[in-house]
C-alpha positions as CSV (number, residue, x, y, z in Angstrom):
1,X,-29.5,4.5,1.0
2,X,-30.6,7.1,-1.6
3,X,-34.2,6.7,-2.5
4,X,-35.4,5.5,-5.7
5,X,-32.7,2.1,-5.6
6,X,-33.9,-0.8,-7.3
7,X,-35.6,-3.3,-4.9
8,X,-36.7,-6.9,-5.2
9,X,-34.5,-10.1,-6.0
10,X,-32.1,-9.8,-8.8
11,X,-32.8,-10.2,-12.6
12,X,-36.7,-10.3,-12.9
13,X,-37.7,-9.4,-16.7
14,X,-35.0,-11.6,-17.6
15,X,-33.0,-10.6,-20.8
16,X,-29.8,-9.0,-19.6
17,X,-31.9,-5.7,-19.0
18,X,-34.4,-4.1,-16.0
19,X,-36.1,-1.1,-15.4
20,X,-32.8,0.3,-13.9
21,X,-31.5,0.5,-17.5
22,X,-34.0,3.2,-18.2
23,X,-36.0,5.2,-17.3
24,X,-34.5,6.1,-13.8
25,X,-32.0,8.8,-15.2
26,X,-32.3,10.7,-18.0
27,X,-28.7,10.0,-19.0
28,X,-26.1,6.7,-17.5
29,X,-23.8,7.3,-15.6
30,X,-20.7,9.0,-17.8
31,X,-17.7,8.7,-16.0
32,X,-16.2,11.8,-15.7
33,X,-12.2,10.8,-14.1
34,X,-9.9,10.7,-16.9
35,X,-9.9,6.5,-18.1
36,X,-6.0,5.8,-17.2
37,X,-3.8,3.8,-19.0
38,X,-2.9,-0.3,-18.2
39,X,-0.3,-0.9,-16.6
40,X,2.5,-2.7,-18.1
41,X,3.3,-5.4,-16.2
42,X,-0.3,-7.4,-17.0
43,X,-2.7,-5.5,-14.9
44,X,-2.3,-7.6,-11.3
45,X,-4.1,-5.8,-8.4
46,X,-0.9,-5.3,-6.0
47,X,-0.6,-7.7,-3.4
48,X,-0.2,-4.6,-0.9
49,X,-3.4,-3.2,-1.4
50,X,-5.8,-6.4,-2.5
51,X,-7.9,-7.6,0.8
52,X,-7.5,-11.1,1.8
53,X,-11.2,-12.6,2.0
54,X,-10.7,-13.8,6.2
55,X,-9.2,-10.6,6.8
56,X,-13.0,-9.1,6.4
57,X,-12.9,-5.4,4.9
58,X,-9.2,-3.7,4.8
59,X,-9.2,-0.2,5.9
60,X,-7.0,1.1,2.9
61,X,-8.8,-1.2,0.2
62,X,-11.8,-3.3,-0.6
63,X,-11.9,-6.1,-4.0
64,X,-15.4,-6.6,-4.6
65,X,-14.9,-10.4,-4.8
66,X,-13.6,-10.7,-1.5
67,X,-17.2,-9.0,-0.2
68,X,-18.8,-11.6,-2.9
69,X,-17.1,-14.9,-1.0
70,X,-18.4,-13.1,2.6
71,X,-21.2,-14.3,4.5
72,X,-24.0,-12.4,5.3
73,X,-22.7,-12.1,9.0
74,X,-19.2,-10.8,7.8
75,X,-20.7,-8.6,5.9
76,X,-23.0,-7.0,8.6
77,X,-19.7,-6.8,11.3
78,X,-17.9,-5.0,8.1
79,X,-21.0,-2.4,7.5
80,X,-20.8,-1.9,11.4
81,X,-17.2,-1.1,11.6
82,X,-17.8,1.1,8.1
83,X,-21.0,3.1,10.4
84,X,-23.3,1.7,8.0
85,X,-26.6,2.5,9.2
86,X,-29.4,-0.3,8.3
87,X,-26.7,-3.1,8.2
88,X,-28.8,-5.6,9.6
89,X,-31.7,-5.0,7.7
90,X,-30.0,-5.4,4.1
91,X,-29.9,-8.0,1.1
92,X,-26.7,-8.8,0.5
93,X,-26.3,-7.1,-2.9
94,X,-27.5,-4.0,-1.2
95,X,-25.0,-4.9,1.8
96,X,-22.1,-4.9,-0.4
97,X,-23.5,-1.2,-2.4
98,X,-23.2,0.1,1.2
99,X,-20.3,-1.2,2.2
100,X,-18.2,-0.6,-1.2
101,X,-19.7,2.8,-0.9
102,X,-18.6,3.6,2.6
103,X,-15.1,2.4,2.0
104,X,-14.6,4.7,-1.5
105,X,-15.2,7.7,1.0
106,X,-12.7,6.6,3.2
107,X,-10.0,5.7,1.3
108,X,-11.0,5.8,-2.7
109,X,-9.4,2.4,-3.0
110,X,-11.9,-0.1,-4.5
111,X,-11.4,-2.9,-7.2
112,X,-13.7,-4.9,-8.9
113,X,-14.0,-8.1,-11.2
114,X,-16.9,-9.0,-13.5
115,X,-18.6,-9.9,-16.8
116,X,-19.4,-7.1,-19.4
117,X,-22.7,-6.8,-21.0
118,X,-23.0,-3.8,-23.8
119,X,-26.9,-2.6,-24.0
120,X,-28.2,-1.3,-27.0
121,X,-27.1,2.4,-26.0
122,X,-23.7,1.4,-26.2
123,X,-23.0,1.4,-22.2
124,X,-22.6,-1.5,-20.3
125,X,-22.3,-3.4,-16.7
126,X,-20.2,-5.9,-15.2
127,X,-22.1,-8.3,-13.8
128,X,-20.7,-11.1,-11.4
129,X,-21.2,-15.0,-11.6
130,X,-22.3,-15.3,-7.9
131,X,-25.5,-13.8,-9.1
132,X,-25.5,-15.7,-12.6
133,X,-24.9,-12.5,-14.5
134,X,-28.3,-11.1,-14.0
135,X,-29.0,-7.2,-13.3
136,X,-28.4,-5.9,-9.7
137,X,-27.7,-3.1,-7.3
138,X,-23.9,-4.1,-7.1
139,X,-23.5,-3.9,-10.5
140,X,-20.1,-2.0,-12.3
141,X,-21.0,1.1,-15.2
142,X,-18.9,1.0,-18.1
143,X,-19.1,3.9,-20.2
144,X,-19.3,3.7,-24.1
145,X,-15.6,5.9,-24.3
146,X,-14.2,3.0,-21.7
147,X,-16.0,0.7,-24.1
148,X,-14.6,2.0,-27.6
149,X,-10.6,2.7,-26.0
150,X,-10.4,-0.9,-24.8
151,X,-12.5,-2.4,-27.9
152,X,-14.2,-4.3,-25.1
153,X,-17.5,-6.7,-26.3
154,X,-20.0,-8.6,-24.4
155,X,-18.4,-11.4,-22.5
156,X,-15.1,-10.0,-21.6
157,X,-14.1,-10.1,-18.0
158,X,-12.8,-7.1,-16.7
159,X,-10.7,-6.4,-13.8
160,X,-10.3,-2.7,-12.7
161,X,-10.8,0.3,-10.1
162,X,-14.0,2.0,-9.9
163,X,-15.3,4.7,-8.0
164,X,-18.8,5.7,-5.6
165,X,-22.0,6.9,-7.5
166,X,-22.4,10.4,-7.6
167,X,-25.6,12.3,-6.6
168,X,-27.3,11.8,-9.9
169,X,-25.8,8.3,-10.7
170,X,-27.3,5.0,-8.8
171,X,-24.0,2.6,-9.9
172,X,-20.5,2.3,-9.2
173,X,-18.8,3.3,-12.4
174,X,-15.5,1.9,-13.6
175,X,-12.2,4.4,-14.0
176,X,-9.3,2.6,-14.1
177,X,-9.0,-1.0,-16.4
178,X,-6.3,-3.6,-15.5
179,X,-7.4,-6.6,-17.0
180,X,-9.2,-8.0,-19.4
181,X,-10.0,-11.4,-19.8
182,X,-7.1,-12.1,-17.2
183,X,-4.8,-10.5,-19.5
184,X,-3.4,-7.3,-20.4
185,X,-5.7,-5.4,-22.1
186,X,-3.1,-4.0,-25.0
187,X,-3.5,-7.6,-25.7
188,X,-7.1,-6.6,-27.1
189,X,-5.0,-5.1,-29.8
190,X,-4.2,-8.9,-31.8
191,X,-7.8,-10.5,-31.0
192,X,-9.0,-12.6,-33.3
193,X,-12.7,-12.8,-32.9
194,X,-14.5,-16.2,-32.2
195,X,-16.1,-17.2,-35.6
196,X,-12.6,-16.0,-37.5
197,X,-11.3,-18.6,-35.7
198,X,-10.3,-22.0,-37.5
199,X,-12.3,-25.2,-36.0
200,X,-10.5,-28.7,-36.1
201,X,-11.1,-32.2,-34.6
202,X,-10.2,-32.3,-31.0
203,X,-6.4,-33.8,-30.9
204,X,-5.9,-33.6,-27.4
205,X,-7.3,-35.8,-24.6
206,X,-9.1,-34.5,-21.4
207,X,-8.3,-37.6,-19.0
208,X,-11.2,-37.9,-16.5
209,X,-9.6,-40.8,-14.5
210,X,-8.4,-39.7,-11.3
211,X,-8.6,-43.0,-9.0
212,X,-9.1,-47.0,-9.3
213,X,-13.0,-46.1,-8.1
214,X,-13.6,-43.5,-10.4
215,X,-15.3,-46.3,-12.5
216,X,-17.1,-42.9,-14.4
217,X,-14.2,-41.1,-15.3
218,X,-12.2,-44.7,-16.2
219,X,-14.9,-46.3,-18.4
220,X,-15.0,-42.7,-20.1
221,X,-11.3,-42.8,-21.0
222,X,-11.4,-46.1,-22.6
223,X,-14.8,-46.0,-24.6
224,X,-16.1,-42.5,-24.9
225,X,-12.7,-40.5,-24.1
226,X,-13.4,-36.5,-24.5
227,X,-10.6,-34.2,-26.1
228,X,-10.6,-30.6,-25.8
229,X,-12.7,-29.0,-28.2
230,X,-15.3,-32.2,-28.1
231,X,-19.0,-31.3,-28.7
232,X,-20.5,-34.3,-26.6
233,X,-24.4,-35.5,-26.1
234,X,-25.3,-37.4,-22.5
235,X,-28.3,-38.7,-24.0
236,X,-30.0,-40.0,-20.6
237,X,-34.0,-40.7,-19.4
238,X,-35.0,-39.7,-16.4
239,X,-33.7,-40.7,-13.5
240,X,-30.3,-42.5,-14.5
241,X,-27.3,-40.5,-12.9
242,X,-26.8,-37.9,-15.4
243,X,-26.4,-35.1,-12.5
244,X,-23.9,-37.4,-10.4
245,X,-22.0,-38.4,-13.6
246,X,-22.0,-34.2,-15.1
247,X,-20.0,-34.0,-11.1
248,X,-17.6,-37.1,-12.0
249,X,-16.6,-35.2,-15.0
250,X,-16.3,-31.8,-13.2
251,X,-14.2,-32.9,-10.5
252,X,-12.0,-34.8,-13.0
253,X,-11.6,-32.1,-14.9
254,X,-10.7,-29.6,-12.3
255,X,-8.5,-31.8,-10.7
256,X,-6.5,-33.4,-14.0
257,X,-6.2,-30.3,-16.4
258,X,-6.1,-27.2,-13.5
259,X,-5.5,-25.3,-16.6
260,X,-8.9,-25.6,-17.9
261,X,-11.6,-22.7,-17.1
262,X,-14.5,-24.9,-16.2
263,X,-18.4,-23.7,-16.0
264,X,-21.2,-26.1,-15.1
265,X,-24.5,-24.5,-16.5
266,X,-27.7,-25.5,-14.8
267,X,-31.1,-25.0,-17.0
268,X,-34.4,-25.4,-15.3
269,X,-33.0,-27.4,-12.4
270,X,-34.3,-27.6,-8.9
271,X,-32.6,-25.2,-6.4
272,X,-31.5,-27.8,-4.3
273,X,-29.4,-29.6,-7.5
274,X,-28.1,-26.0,-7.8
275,X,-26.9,-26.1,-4.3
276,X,-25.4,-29.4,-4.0
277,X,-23.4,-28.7,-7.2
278,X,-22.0,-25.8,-6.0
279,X,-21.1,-27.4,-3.0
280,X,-19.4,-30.4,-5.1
281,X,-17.6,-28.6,-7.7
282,X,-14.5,-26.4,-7.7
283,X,-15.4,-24.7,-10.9
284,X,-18.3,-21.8,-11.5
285,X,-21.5,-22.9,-11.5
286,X,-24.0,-20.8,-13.2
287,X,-27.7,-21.4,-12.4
288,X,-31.2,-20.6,-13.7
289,X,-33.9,-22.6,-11.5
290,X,-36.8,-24.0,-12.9
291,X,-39.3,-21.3,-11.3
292,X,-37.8,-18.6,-13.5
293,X,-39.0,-17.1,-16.6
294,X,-37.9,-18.7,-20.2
295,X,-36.1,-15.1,-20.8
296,X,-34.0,-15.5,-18.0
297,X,-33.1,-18.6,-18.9
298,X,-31.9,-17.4,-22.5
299,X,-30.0,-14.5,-20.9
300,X,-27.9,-16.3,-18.7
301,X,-27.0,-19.5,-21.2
302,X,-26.2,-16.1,-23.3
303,X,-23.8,-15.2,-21.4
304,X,-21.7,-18.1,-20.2
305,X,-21.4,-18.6,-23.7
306,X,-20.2,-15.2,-24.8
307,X,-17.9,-15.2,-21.9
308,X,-16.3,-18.6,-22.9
309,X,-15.9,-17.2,-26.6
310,X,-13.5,-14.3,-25.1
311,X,-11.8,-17.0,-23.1
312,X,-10.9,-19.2,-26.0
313,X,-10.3,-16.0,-28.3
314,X,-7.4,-15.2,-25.5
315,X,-6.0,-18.9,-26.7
316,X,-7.8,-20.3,-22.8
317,X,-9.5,-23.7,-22.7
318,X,-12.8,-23.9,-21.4
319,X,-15.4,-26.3,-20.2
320,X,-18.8,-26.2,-20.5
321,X,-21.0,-28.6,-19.0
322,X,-24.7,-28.2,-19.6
323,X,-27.8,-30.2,-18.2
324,X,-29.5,-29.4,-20.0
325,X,-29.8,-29.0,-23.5
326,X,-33.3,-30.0,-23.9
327,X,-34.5,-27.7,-21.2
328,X,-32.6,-24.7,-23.0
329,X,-34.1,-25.6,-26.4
330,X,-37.8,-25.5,-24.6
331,X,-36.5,-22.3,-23.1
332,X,-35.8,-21.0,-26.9
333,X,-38.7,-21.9,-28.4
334,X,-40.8,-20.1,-25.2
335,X,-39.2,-16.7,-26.6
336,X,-39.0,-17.3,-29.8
337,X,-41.8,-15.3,-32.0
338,X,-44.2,-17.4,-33.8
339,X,-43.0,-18.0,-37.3
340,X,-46.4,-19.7,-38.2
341,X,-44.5,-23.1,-38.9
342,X,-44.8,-25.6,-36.0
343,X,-43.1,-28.7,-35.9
344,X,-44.3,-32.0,-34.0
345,X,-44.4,-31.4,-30.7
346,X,-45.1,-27.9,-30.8
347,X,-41.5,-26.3,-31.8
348,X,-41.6,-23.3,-33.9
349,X,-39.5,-24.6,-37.0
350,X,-37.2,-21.7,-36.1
351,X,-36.8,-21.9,-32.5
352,X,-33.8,-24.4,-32.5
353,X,-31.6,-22.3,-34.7
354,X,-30.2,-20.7,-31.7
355,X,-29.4,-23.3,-29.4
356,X,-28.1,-25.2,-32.0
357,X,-25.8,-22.2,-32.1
358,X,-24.9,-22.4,-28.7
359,X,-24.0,-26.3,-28.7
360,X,-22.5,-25.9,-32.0
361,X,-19.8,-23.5,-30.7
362,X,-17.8,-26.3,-29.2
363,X,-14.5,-26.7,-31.0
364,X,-10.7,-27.3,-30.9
365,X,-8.7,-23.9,-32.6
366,X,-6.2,-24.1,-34.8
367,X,-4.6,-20.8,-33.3
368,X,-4.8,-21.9,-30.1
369,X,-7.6,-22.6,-27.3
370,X,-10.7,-24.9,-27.4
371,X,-14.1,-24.8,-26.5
372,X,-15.3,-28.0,-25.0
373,X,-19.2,-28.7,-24.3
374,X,-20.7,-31.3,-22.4
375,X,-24.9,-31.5,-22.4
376,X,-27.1,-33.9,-21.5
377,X,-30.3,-34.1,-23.4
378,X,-33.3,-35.4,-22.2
379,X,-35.5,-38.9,-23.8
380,X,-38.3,-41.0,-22.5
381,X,-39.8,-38.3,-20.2
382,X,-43.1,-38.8,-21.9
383,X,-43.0,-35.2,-23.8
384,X,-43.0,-35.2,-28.0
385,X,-41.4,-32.2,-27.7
386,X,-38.2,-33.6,-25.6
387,X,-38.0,-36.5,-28.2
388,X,-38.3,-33.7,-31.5
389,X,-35.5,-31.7,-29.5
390,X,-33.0,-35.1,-29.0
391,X,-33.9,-36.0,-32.7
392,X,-32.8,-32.6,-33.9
393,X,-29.6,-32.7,-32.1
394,X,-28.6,-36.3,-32.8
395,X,-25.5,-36.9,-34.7
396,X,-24.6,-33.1,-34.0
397,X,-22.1,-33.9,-31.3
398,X,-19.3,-35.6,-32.0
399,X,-19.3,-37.9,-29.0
400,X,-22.0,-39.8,-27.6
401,X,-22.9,-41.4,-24.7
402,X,-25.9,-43.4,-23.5
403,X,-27.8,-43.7,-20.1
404,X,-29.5,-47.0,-19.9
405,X,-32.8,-46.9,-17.0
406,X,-32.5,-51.4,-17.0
407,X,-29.1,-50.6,-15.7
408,X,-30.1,-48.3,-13.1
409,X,-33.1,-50.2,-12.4
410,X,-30.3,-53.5,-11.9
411,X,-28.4,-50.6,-9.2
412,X,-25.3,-51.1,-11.7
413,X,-23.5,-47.1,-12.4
414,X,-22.2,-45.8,-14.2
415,X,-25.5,-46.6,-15.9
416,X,-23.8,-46.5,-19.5
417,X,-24.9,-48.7,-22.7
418,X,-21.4,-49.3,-24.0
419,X,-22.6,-50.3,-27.4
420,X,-24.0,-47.1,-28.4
421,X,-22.0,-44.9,-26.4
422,X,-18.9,-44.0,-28.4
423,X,-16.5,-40.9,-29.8
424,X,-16.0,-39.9,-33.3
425,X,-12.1,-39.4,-34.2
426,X,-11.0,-41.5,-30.9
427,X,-7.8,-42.5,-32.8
428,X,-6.9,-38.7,-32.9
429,X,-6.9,-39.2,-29.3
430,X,-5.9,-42.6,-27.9
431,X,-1.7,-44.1,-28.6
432,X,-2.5,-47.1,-31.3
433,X,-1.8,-49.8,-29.1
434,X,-4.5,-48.8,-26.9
435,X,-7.3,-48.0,-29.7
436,X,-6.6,-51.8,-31.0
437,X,-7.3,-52.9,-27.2
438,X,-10.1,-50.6,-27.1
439,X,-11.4,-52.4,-30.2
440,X,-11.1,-55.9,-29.0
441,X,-12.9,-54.6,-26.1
442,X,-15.5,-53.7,-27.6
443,X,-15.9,-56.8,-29.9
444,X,-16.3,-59.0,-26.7
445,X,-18.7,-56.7,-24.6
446,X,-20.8,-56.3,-28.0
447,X,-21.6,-60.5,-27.7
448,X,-23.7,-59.7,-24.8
449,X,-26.6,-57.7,-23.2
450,X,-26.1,-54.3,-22.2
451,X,-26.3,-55.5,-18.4
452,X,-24.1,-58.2,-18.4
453,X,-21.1,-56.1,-20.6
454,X,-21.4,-53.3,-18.2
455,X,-21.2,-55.7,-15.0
456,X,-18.2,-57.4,-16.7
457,X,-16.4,-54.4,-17.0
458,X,-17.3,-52.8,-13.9
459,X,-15.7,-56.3,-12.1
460,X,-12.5,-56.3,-14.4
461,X,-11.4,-52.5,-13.9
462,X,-12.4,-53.0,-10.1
463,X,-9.5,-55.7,-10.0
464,X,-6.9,-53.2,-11.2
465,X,-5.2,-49.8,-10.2
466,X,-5.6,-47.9,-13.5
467,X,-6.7,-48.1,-17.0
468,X,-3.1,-48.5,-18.0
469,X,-3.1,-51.7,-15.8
470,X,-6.2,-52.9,-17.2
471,X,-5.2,-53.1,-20.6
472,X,-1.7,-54.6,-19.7
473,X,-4.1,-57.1,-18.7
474,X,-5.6,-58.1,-22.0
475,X,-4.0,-59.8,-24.5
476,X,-2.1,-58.8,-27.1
477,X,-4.3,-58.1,-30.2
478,X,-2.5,-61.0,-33.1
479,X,-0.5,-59.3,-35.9
């Protein structure tokens, strides 16, 4: 490997930018090929030439996302058969350098997927989701002419061919774009940009019920249904099945509405809730742990959400689900420069401005697309800040819903307090004759405690198949 490569693990500093970005050359890498032209016909990689991912490394081409879904063993057996020197000592970014490097000399043919990020010098890098966006050896050059032709912005994925460093350059560098946004890119040309974009009420329904014991997903649908565009609050304490429920709604998602581009975003977790919901969910799940700095945590939330914006400015619905708010507000306020005007708790008055940003992004388009977010926020964890933060972000959202701890504490889940759990607009997104049984519903579960209501409902949509057969059920409302 040439000397002078970044070491250590991936996207320490924080903030989109590390000492790769300067410093190490006097000049970025300018791409010197001649930028070719899209291809007509929507920019697909041929079927001829693209890799399958058990296939290993194919001799005539490699797709850098096929190296991404390898495991560290495949990836050592590819170096080998590449005469990759080292193999077995590598990180895997540094594996997959080598090995995308190797393969350029033999046959030129490489292709690669990822997220762009413009620095302030007007080049940029695609960065990849495996490694939550952050700065890394593996990491695509874009060069401002590329940048300028395509009228490419932070947040677009890009899909193209690129080609091996050369001596003076330490990144593989982009030639060739075929997509953009999973589109072709001379649709660039019409984009409407994200706050040109007309907001309205969500008007049609995500359905989360998949199954008669998907008692989550079917007590959703009746009393706190979600729409696509909805900006909703999971307002839990600690310890109540907010994780479990944020999987509920991920797996109902993914498999009821395929169409939807889903991204679970994990603030100040713990690795192991990282792991097991990235083992539990078909969609991308984009992590920052807990033992990372406050920047990092900014950068990454940053950039999930500029690359839903592209999304939904391509007319794509997207999913956001975000646990959790809270954490990303505290994460704000760590970077945010004193103002000199503290709030209780110890919130600079300004440091909310740009998560409310974030959370206030969510929205059903007029022209087409919507941006749907899901957070949880935080209460009764003992911190004045957490309760400031909830405070500032109540009646926000425009769906609700409660976690109750005397329900958990009872073992009764979903742990939800029906009465104050509820959607704004719900009659924009349930037939009339289901609202008015939805109503009645509600009057008789409001006559008792929060436990009994729950445990009544739980035993009455346990005795039938479906919603639909639930409310066949009940009696007609009286004209």
């Amino acid at each position: 490997m040439p000397e002078g490569r970044p070491r250590g693990r991936r996207g320490h500093g924080g903030g989109g930018r590390d000492a790769r970005d300067n410093g190490r050359r006097s000049h970025p890498n300018e791409v010197s090929e001649e930028v070719a032209a899209p291809p007509a016909d929507g920019g697909e990689i041929p079927e001829e030439i693209a890799p399958a991912p058990e296939e290993g490394v194919d001799d005539r081409a490699i797709d850098l996302n096929s190296l991404y879904r390898m495991t560290n063993q495949a990836l050592t057996a590819a170096a080998r058969r590449l005469n990759v020197s080292g193999a077995a000592g590598m990180r895997k970014q540094d594996l997959i350098f080598e090995i995308m490097k190797a393969q350029s000399e033999k046959s030129g043919l490489v292709f690669a997927e990822g997220v762009l990020q413009i620095l302030q010098d007007g080049y940029g890098f695609l960065r990849h989701p495996d490694y939550n966006y952050l700065p890394g050896p593996d990491d695509i050059y874009v060069s401002p002419s590329q940048i300028k032709r395509f009228g490419l912005v932070t947040g677009d994925t890009v899909s193209g061919q690129v080609r091996p460093p050369k001596e003076d350059e330490n990144y593989f560098a982009l030639i060739k774009v075929l997509a953009v946004n999973f589109d072709d890119p001379e649709k660039l040309r019409d984009r409407i940009f994200f706050d040109n974009l007309t907001p309205l009420y969500p008007l049609e329904r995500l359905r989360l019920e998949t199954g008669p014991e998907n008692m989550s997903g079917r007590i959703m649908d009746l009393l706190t249904p979600i729409g696509k565009g909805q900006r909703g609050l999971i307002v839990s304490p600690p310890r109540t099945g907010k994780t479990m429920l944020l999987q509920s709604i991920a797996n109902s998602v993914t498999k009821n509405h395929p169409e939807v581009f889903l991204i679970v975003l994990l603030i100040d977790e713990r690795p192991e809730e990282v792991t097991d919901m990235q083992r539990s969910v078909a969609g991308e799940v984009v992590a920052s742990t807990f033992d990372e700095p406050a920047q990092q945590h900014v950068h990454v939330a940053e950039m999930v959400m500029e690359k839903a914006k592209r999304l939904v400015e391509h007319k794509k619905d997207v999913v956001i689900l975000l646990d959790s708010i809270t954490r990303l507000a505290r994460a704000y306020n760590t970077v945010q420069p004193p103002s000199g005007k503290v709030l209780s708790g110890g919130i600079d008055a300004n440091a909310l401005q740009r998560p409310k940003r974030f959370f206030g992004a969510a929205r059903n388009i007029e022209e087409g697309g919507a941006l749907t977010i899901i957070a949880t926020a935080l209460i009764d964890t003992g911190s004045r800040m957490d309760d400031v933060i909830f405070e500032e972000f109540k009646g926000t959202g425009n769906m609700e819903l409660h976690l109750d701890r005397k329900l958990t504490d009872r073992r009764v889940f979903p742990s939800i307090d029906l009465e104050r759990s509820g959607t704004r607009k719900e009659e924009l997104l349930m037939p009339k004759d289901q609202l008015n049984k939805v109503w009645i519903l509600r009057k008789i579960l409001s006559q008792m405690s929060t436990v009994e209501a729950m445990e009544l409902l739980i035993d009455k949509l346990s005795k039938s198949k479906s919603n639909e057969d639930f409310l066949m059920m009940m009696q007609q409302p009286s004209s």
